[in-house]
Phi, psi and omega in degrees: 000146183231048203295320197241036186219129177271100185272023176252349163327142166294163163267166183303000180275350194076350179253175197200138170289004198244133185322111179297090187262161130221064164259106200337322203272303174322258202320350154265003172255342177299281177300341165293350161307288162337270191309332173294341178301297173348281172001267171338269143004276208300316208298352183306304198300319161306332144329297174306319174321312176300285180293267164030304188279324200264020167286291206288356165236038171069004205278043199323296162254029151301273204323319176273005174285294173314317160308337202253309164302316202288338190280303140011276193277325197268341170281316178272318207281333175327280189308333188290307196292347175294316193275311166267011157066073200289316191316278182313320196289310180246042219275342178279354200209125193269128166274336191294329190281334206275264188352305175323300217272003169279313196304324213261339176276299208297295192303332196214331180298310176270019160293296190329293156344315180283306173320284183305317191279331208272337182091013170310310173258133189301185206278319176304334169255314227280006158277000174270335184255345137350267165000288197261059113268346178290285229264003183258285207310301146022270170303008222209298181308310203271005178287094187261016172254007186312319199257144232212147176270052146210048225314145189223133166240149177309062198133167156306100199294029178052028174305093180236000177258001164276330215268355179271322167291002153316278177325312171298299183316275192305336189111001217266156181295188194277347195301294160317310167303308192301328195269025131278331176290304163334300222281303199277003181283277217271358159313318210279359140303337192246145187303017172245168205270150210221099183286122190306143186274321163302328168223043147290174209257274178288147188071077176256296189276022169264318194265017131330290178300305201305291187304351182264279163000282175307320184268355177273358161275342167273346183274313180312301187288336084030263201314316166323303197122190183215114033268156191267149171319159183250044140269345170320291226248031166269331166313303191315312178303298175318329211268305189279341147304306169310273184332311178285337156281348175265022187239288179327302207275323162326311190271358143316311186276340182289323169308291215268345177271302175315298192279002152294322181284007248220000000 
């Protein structure tokens, strides 16, 4: 995810691989570059659209396929636009914005949507919890400290299309689901850190392996049905284990750095 970062951004270096011309056909190949990112970007939400229809006909795991392309699309376009240097090529049009407003229907309006129709939460909680994946998810986009220069982000990142295909792979009842929801909802308040998989700093290729490992347990078990087998959904566990010692141990070393200096 590239929510609070402009992943259509020059790099900090100020240089870019895609060519400085000021030859016009160059310079019109750019922007035509440019727009194909955007696309690319823009094209999440028509994905999201797709899960949305087979959510609202129960098609559960189409609805988490589609989800699965957008997260997808949303893992590349970051790097491409970097490489072609999108800011500059199109300087009238923000991907950090067209990215937001892609992130928040895919990561969290049609979980949410998925939370009320699936029956995760009984019918009696589930607009309460609906509610705080919306309005906690909110907070987290307008959070303009979310993010760590060695990234990590801060609070619970609003994942929610990761955190319902938990919930499905394992099983978990409604008791349990509402109180993960309930929990990791009042996370996205609290300072601790959550690593991006793609642009942390530290691990990067061990949790590199970790993240390729998930999606090929999320594409299988996806493919199973739900609940997913329980090799699904011991990678899942695992997985989820891992994220939470490297968010510990960050803020350990971080400690442990302070009190040297200290």
């Amino acid at each position: 995810m590239a929510r609070t970062v402009d992943c259509h951004a020059q790099s900090s270096s100020g240089e870019s691989s895609w060519p400085a011309t000021g030859d016009k056909a160059l310079d019109l190949r750019a922007r035509a570059a440019g727009a194909a990112v955007h696309l690319l970007t823009a094209s999440g939400a028509v994905f999201g659209l797709f899960a949305l229809s087979e959510s609202a006909q129960h098609n559960w795991s189409a609805a988490f396929t589609w989800l699965g392309v957008a997260l997808i699309v949303d893992g590349i376009d970051g790097p491409i636009a970097r490489w072609i240097n999108v800011k500059d090529a199109l300087p009238r049009f923000s991907g950090a914005r067209l990215d937001l407003v892609v992130d928040y229907l895919n990561y969290c309006f049609v979980p949410a949507f998925i939370v009320v129709e699936s029956g995760l939460v009984s019918e009696r909680w589930s607009a309460l919890a609906a509610g705080l994946i919306l309005i906690s998810s909110l907070f987290h986009f307008a959070d303009q400290d979310s993010k760590t220069h060695d990234g990590y982000f801060v609070g619970f990142p609003a994942i929610w299309n990761i955190i319902c295909l938990y919930i499905f792979v394992l099983g978990l009842g409604q008791g349990l689901a509402l109180l993960a929801i309930v929990v990791l909802a009042l996370m996205t308040f609290v300072p601790i850190t959550w690593p991006h998989p793609l642009r942390v700093a530290g691990w990067r290729f061990p949790t590199y392996g970790i993240a390729a490992a998930w999606l090929i347990a999320a594409a299988v078990g996806i493919h199973q049905g739900f609940p997913s087998s329980n090799a699904v959904k011991s990678v899942f566990v695992v997985v989820a284990i891992y994220v939470i010692i490297m968010g510990v141990m960050r803020a350990w070393l971080k400690d442990l750095h302070a009190g040297g200096e200290g």
